[in-house]
C-alpha positions as CSV (number, residue, x, y, z in Angstrom):
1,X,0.0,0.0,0.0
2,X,2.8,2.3,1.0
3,X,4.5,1.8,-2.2
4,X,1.5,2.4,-4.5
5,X,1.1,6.3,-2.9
6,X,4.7,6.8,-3.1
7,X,5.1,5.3,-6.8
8,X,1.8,7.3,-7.8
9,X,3.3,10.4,-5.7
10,X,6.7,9.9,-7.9
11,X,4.8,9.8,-11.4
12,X,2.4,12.4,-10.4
13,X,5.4,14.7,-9.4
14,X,6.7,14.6,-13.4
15,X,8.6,11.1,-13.1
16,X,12.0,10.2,-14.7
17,X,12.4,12.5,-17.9
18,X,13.4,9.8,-20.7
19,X,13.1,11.8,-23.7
20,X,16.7,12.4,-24.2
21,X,17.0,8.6,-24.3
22,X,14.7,8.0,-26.6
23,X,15.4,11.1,-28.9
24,X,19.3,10.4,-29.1
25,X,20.1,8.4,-31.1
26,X,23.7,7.1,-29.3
27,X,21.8,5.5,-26.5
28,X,20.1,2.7,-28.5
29,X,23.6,1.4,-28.6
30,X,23.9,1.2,-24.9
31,X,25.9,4.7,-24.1
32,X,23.9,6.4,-21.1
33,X,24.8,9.4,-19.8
34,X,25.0,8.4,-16.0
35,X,26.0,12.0,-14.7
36,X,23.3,13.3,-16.2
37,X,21.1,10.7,-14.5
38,X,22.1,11.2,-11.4
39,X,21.1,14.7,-11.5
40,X,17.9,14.1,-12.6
41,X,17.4,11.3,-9.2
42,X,18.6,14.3,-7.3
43,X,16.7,16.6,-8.6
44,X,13.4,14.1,-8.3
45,X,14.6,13.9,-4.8
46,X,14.7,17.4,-3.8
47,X,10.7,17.6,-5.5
48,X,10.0,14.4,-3.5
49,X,11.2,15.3,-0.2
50,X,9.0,18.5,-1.0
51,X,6.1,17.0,-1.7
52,X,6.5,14.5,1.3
53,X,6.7,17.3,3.8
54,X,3.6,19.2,2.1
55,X,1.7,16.0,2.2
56,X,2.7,15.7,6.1
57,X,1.9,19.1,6.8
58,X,-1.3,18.7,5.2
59,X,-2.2,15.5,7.1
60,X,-1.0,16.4,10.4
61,X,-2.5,20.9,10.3
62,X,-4.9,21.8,7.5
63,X,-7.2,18.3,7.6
64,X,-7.5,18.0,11.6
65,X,-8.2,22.3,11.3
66,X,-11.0,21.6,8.5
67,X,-12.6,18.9,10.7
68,X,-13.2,21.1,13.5
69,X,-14.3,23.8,11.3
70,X,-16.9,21.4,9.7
71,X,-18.3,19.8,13.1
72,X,-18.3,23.0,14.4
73,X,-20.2,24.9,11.5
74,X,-22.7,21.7,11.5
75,X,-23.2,21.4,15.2
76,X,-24.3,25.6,15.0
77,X,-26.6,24.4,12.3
78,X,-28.2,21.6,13.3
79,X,-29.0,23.5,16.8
């Protein structure tokens, strides 16, 4: 379960980039450009460690503050 949200969190967050691979034409012989890989794993990292924190922060402020907004609103109106 864990690795489903974190593997639809990674493709929703843009993914790995692959269009260089598959637009050069010197990697269909097996040359990969590994430095430029790893900055891209960096980079998807930095935007993952982002959106985890967001995501955290989201879970653990805003949806426990909306919650008593709502049963508060609803207990004034039901009254």
């Amino acid at each position: 379960m864990i690795n489903t949200l974190l593997t639809l969190a990674h493709n929703f967050l843009g993914g790995f980039d692959l269009t260089q691979r598959v637009i050069n034409p010197t990697t269909q012989d097996g040359w990969l450009d590994w430095e430029a890989d790893d900055l891209n794993r960096a980079f998807q990292k930095r935007r993952f460690r982002l959106f985890i924190g967001l995501l955290v922060f989201f879970g653990l402020f805003v949806l426990p503050m909306l919650g008593i907004l709502l049963f508060t609103l609803l207990d004034k109106w039901l009254r």
